[in-house]
C-alpha positions in Angstrom: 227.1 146.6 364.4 223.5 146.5 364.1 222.9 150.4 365.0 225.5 150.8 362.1 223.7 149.3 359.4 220.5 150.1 360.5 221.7 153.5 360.3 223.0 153.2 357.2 219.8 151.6 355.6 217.5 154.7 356.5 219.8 156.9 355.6 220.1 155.4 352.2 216.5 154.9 351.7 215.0 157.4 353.4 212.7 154.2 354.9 212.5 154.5 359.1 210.5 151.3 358.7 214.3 149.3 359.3 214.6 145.9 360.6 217.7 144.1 361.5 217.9 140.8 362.8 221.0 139.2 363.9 222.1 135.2 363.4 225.2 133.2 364.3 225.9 130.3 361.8 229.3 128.7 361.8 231.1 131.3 363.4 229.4 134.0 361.0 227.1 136.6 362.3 224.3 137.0 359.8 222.7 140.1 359.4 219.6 140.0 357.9 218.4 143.7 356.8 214.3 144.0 356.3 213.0 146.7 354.3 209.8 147.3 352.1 209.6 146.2 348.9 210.2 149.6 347.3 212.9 150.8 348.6 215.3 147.6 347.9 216.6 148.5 345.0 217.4 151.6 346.5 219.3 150.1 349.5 221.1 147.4 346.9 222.1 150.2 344.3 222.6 149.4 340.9 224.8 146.5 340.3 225.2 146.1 343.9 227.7 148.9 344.4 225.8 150.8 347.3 225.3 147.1 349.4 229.1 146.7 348.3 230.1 150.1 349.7 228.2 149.3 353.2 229.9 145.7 353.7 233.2 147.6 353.2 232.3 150.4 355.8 230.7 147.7 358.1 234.0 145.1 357.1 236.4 147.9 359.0 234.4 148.1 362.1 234.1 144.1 361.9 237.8 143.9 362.2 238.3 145.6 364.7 235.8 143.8 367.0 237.0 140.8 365.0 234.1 139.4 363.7 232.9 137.6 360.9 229.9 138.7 359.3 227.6 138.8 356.0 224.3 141.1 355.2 221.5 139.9 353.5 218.3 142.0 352.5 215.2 140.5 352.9 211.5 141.9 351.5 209.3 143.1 354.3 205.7 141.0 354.3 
């Protein structure tokens, strides 16, 4: 799951400077994505649709490994 959105994330931003980090709280797997301050926006899209569009991609492969999972987007220092 983590090469997927990783993937996705410089793909989308055009940023190879990707960080993913990966936490288990309550059953939930937490994927925190880390990207430059810049590029965001870019990553969240406007109104959220393009972080929207990768949990629903992401939500498929989830179910079939039957996991539980949320993405978060934090700013790199």
């Amino acid at each position: 799951m983590e090469d997927l959105i990783k993937f996705l994330a410089q793909e989308i931003t055009g940023v190879e400077d990707v960080t993913i980090a990966a936490t288990e709280q309550d059953g939930i797997t937490i994927y925190t994505v880390t990207l430059p301050k810049e590029n965001i926006g870019q990553f969240i899209g406007k109104s959220g649709r393009i972080i929207s569009a990768i949990r629903t991609v992401t939500g498929i492969r989830a179910a079939k490994e039957n996991i539980r999972f949320n993405i978060e987007v934090a700013e790199k220092a």
